[in-house]
N, C-alpha and C positions, 0 to 999 in steps of 0.2 A: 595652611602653613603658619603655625602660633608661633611669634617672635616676643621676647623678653630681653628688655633693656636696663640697665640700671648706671647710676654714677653715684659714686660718693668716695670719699676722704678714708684711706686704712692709715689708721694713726701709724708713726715710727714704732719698729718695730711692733706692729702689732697682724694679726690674723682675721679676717673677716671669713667668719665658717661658711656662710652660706649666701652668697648676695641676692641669689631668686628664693628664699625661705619668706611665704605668704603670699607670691604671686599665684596667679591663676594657672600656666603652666608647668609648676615646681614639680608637679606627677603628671606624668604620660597617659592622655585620658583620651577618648574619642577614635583611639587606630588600635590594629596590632600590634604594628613593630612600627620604630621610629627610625631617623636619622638623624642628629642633632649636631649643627656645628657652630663651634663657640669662637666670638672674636672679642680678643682684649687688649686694653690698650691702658697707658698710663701718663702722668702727665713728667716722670721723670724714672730714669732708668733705675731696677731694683725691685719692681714689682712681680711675682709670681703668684702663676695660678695654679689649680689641683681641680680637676672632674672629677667624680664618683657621677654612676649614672647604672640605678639599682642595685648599689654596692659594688659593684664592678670598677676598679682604676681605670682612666682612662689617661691621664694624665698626674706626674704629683710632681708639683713645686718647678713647674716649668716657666721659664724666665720671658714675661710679654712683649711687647713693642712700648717706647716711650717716646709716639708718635705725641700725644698731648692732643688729640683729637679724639670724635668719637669714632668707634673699629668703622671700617670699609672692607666690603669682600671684595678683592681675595688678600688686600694687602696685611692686613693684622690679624688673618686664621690665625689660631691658636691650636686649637685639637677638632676631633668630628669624631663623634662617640656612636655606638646604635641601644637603643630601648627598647623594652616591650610597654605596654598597659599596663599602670597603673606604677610604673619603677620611678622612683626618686631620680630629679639630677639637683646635683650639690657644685655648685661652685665657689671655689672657696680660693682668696686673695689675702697673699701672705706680702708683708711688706718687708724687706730686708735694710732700711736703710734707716737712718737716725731723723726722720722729717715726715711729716704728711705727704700721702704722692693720691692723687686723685687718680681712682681706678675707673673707665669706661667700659662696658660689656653687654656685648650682645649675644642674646642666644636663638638660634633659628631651628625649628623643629619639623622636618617632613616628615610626611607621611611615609613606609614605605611597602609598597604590594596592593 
């Protein structure tokens, strides 16, 4: 079960395209099909997120929790997408407000079959 965590700063008004772009599980490696569910969180309300997960939508520009902590299952699920081998997942953190807001996210990847 690869999990992928990350924190950082999406300036005002600004887009962060891909927050797992360089980690080790950014492509679905090791299974055939996956499950993959994403928890985000933020440190003030106006943050949203977007899944692609092998080009497939799975979520776009949907509005997180601004819990100000890092995500907890089940309270700050966000989306739960499925993959195959070797599929891109993209998440990508759009800020809608005039301030820095610190994005938290976690992504969990099961195997599945």
């Amino acid at each position: 079960m690869p999990v992928m965590t990350d924190v950082q700063v999406v300036a005002a008004n600004a887009t962060v395209a891909n927050v797992l772009a360089g980690k080790l599980h950014e492509f679905i490696s090791g299974m055939t099909a996956a499950r993959i569910r994403v928890f985000v969180t933020g440190s003030a309300a106006g943050l949203n997120a977007s899944l692609l997960v092998g080009g497939e939508s799975f979520a776009q520009d949907q509005e997180v929790s601004a819990a100000n902590r890092f995500p907890i299952d089940p309270d700050d699920f966000t989306v739960e997408a499925g993959g195959y081998a070797g599929d891109r997942i993209v998440l990508s953190l759009r800020n809608t407000t005039g301030a820095g807001i610190t994005a938290r996210s976690r992504v969990v990847i099961d195997p599945v079959g």
